[in-house]
C-alpha positions, 0 to 999 in steps of 0.5 A, spaced: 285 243 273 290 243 267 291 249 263 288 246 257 280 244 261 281 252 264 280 254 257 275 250 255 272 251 261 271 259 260 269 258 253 264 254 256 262 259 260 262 265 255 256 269 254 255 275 249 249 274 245 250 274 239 254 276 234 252 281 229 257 281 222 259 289 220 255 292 215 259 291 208 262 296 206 264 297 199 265 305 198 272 304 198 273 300 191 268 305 187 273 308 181 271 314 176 267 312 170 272 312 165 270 312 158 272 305 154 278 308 151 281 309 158 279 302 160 283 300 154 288 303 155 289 301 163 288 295 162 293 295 156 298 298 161 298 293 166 297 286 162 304 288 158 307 290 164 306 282 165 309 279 158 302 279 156 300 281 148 294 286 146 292 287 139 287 293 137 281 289 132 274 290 129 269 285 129 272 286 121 280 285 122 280 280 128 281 275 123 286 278 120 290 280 125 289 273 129 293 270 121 298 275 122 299 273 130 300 266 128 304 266 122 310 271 126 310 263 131 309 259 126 304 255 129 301 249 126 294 248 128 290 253 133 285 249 138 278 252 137 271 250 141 266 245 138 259 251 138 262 257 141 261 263 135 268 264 135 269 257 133 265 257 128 267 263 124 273 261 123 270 255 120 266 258 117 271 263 113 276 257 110 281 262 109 288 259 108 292 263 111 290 260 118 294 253 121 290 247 122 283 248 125 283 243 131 276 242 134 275 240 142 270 235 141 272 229 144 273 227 153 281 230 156 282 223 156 282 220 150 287 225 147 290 228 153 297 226 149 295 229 143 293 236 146 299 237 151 305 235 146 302 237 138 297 242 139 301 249 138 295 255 140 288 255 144 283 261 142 278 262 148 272 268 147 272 271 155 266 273 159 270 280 160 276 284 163 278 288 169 283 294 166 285 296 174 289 289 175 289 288 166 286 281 168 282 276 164 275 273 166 274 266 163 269 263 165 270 256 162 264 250 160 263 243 156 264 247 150 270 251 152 274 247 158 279 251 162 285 246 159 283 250 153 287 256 156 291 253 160 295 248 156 297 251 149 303 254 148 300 260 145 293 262 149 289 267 144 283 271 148 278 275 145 276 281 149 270 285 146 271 292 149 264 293 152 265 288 156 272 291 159 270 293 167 274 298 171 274 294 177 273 286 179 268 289 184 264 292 178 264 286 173 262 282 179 256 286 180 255 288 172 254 281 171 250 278 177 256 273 180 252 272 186 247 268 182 251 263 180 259 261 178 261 256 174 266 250 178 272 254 175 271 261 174 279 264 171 282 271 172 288 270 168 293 276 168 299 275 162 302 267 161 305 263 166 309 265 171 312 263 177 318 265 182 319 257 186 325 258 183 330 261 188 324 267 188 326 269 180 320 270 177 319 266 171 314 265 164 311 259 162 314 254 165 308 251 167 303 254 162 301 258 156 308 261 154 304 268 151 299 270 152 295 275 147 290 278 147 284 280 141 281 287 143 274 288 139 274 295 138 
């Protein structure tokens, strides 16, 4: 008998009942309940430790501010979703200190060329954040795809501070993840990286350029 049927053999003849899954143990991620200020704070911490941007607003100012970030790049047009009540606020104010509105209202592919060449900025809402990793959660749909935050130069993520998370444990529990996930579901910490290159870490090569992220206070 070759070596190879000797072990096959004995895994044949093994015999142990079964097996029983060790009890889950999940104590070990559990954090102090910070207050939102110091969740702000941490994750303001660690997400421009990465090149990420983070602009304190109200529900009054963040148009204000979201004019003044995209005038210091001069950017042209800013894509918005098609019914998110971000999308329509912005709409709806018809200020003229704001580019060009471009609404994502049509299949990838008959404007793939138009979005990945001329669209200068994307704005997405977000379903959270994580303050521990200083992380977005994104969750993406038909109204706001992924490629919304993956391919402009200049991605633009509305975070309200209620919704700031210590850990992803937490925010995972807080929002019942285990009853349901969209196809892609985004943690997105700071722009575009990547160290292929002779290990040299690199920002937004393949990405988002910036990163800045609009905190609703």
């Amino acid at each position: 008998m070759s070596s190879r049927e000797t072990i096959l053999q004995r895994l044949r003849n093994r015999s142990g009942g079964e097996l029983t899954p060790p009890v889950c143990d999940f104590s070990v991620l559990a954090r102090p309940d910070w207050p939102v200020s110091e969740r702000i704070a941490l994750f303001e911490k660690h997400i421009e430790s990465v090149h990420g941007e983070v602009h304190h607003c109200t529900g009054d100012s963040w148009m204000d501010r979201l004019a003044e970030v995209l005038a210091t790049r001069g950017a042209r047009n800013l894509l918005v979703a098609r019914e998110h009540p971000i999308s329509q606020a912005l709409r709806q104010a018809g200020r003229d200190d704001l580019p060009e509105l471009l609404i994502y209202d049509e299949p990838i592919e008959n404007w793939q060329a138009h979005l990945f060449n001329e669209v200068d900025a994307g704005i997405t809402s977000t379903r959270g954040g994580i303050a521990e990793t200083g992380s977005l959660i994104l969750w993406p749909t038909a109204d706001e795809p992924r490629l919304m935050s993956l391919v402009p130069p200049v991605h633009i993520a509305v975070l309200n501070a209620s919704e700031l998370y210590t850990t992803f444990h937490e925010a995972m529990l807080a929002q019942d993840w285990a009853a349901g996930m969209p196809t892609n579901a985004l943690l997105i910490s700071g722009p575009s990286k990547t160290a292929d290159i002779e290990q040299t870490l690199a920002y937004g090569v393949h990405g988002p350029k910036e990163l800045i992220v609009l905190v609703i206070e």
